[in-house]
C-alpha positions in Angstrom: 28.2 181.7 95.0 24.8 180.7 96.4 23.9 181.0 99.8 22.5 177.7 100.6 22.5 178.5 104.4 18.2 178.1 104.4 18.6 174.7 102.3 18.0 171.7 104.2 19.1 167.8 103.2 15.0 167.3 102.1 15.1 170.0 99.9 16.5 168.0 97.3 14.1 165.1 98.2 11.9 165.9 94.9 14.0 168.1 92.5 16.5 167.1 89.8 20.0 168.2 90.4 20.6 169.6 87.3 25.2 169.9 87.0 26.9 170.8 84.0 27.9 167.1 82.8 24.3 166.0 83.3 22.0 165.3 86.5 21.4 163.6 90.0 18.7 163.0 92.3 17.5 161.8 95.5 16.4 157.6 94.9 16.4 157.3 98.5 16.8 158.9 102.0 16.4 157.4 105.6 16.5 160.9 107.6 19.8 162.6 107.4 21.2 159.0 108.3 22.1 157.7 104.2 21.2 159.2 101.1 21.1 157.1 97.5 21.2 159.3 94.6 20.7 158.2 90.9 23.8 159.9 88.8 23.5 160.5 85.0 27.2 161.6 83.7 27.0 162.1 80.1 29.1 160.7 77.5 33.0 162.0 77.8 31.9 164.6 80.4 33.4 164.2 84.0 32.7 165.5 87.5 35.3 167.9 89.7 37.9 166.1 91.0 36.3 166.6 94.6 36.1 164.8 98.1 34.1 164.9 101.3 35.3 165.4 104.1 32.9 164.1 106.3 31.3 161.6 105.1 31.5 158.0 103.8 30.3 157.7 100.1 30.8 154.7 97.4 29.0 153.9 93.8 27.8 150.9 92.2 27.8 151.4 88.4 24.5 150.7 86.9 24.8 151.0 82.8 27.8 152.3 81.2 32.0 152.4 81.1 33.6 154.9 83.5 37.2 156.1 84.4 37.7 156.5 87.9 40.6 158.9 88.7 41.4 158.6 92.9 43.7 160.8 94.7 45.0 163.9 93.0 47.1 162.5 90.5 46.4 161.8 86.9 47.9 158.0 87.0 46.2 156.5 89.1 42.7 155.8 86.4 41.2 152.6 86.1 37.9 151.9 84.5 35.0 150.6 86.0 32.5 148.5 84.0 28.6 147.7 85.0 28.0 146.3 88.6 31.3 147.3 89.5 31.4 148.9 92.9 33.8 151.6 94.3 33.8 152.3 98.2 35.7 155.9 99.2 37.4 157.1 102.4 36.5 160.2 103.9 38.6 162.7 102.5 39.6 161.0 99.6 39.5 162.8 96.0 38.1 161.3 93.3 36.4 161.8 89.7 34.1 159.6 87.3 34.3 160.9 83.8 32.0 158.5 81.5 33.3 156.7 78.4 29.9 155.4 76.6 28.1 157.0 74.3 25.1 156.4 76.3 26.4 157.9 79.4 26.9 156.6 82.5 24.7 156.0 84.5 25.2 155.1 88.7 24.0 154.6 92.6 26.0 157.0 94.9 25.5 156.4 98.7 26.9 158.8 101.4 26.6 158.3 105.2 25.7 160.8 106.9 23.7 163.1 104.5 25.1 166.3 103.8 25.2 168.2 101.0 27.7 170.9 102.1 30.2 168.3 102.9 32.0 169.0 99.5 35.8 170.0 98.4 36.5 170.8 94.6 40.4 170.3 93.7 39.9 170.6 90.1 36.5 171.0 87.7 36.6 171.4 84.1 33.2 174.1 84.4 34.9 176.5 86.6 33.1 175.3 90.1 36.7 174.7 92.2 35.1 177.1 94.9 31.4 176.6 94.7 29.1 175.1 97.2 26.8 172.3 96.2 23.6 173.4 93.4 21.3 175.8 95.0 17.9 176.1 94.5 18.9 177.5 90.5 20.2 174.4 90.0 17.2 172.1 90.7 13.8 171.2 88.8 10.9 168.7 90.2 11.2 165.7 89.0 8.6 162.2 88.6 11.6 159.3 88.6 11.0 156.5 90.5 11.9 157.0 94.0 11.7 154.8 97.0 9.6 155.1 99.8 10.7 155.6 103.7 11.9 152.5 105.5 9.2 149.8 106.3 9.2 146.0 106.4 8.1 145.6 103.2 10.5 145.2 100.5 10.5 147.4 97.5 12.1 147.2 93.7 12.1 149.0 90.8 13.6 148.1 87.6 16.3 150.3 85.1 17.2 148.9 81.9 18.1 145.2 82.4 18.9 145.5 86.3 16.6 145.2 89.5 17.5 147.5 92.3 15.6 146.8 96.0 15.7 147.3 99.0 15.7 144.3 101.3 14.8 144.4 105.2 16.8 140.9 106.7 15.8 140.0 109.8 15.9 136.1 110.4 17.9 133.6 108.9 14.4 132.7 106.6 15.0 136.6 105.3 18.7 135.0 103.6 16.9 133.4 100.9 16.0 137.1 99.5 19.8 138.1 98.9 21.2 136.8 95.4 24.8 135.7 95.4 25.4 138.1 92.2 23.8 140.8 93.1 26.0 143.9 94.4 24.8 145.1 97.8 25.0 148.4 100.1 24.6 148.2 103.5 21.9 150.7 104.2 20.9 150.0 108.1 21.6 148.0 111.0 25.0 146.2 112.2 26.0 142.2 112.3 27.7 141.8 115.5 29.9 138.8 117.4 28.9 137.3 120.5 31.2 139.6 122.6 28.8 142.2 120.9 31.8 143.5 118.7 31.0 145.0 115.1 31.9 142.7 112.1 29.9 144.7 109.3 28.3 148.0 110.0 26.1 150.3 107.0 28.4 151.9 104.7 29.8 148.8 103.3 29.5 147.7 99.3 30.4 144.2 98.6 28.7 141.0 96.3 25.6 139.2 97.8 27.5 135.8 98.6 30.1 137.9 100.6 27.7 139.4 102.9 26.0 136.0 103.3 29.5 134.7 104.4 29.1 137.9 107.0 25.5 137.0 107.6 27.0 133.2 109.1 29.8 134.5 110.8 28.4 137.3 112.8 24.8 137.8 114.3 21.7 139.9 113.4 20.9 142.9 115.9 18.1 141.6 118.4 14.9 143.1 117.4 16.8 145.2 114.7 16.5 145.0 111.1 19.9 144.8 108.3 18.4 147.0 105.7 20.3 146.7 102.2 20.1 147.6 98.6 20.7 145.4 96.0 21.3 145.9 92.5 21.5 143.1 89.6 20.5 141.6 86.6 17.2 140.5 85.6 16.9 136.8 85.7 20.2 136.5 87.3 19.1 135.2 90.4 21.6 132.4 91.5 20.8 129.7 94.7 22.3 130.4 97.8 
């Protein structure tokens, strides 16, 4: 087992995570606040069954078929097509094994980061009680990655999707979000007027449901609702 007490969250900032069913890496990091990584699981290979935790983590499938396996037993599998989304408790096990010959390929979001926030139940490569990759594990890499938070908008493109990220901060900014689109809340909060929480970051749901949330609750004052969207080119649809 590695010792991985000297590796930081921005280690992994610029290096492939290389695992034994194929690779990850950082997309996109705002401090040790939310992490996006890019996973590639190839064809018929599957990750541990595994959990975190201490953190809040979901996926939004990109390109491929997968069977997702939650909890510890065997029966509960369902398979979860492109621009599917799957949103997981703390604590809760869970495994994506791919079923396409191309692979699978997927957005992973945890809040907070923190790589060492990892339990292995089961793994098919004999990992059950190893830490996350250390530094043996990793390569650098030249993928698109996004920058640190500003106001400006960014995108890139993979395959026939878009994925941005969107900064919302008046009712003008609505016009941005596409009702298809699948969206992660990355930043900020939509409160009541009692100043109550209705949506907080974390959350993965369709673009028209969070413009229901965007018309029911309130933007932050001087704040910003930072999201990630991810959907087909030439898909947009009209508010």
């Amino acid at each position: 087992m590695q010792d991985k007490s000297n590796i930081n969250n921005k280690f992994y900032d610029d290096k492939v995570v290389l695992k034994p069913w194929g690779y990850e890496y950082t997309l996109f990091r705002n401090n040790n606040h939310c992490r996006v990584v890019f996973v590639h699981i190839k064809y018929q290979k599957k990750t541990s069954l595994h959990c975190h935790p201490s953190k809040n983590t979901g996926f939004i499938i990109l390109e491929g078929n997968t069977k997702v396996q939650l909890g510890i037993y065997k029966t509960n599998i369902k398979l979860y097509k492109p621009l599917k989304r799957l949103v997981l408790r703390k604590g809760l096990y869970h495994s994506l094994e791919a079923k396409t010959k191309e692979g699978l390929y997927a957005l992973e979001f945890e809040f907070p980061v923190n790589e060492n926030d990892l339990l292995r139940f089961e793994d098919s490569y004999g990992r059950e009680k190893r830490n996350y990759e250390g530094k043996n594990s990793t390569k650098l890499h030249n993928f698109f990655r996004f920058k640190k938070l500003n106001k400006k908008d960014q995108s890139f493109t993979f395959k026939d999707k878009i994925i941005e990220i969107l900064t919302i901060e008046t009712k003008s900014d609505f016009k941005k979000i596409s009702n298809k689109a699948v969206i992660c809340v990355l930043k900020g909060f939509l409160k009541n007027k009692k100043n109550i929480v209705g949506l907080g970051y974390g959350e993965i749901m369709l673009g028209k449901t969070l413009l229901i949330f965007l018309k029911k609750f309130e933007l932050q004052k001087n704040k910003s609702l930072v999201i990630m969207s991810v959907k087909k080119l030439n898909k947009i649809e009209p508010i």
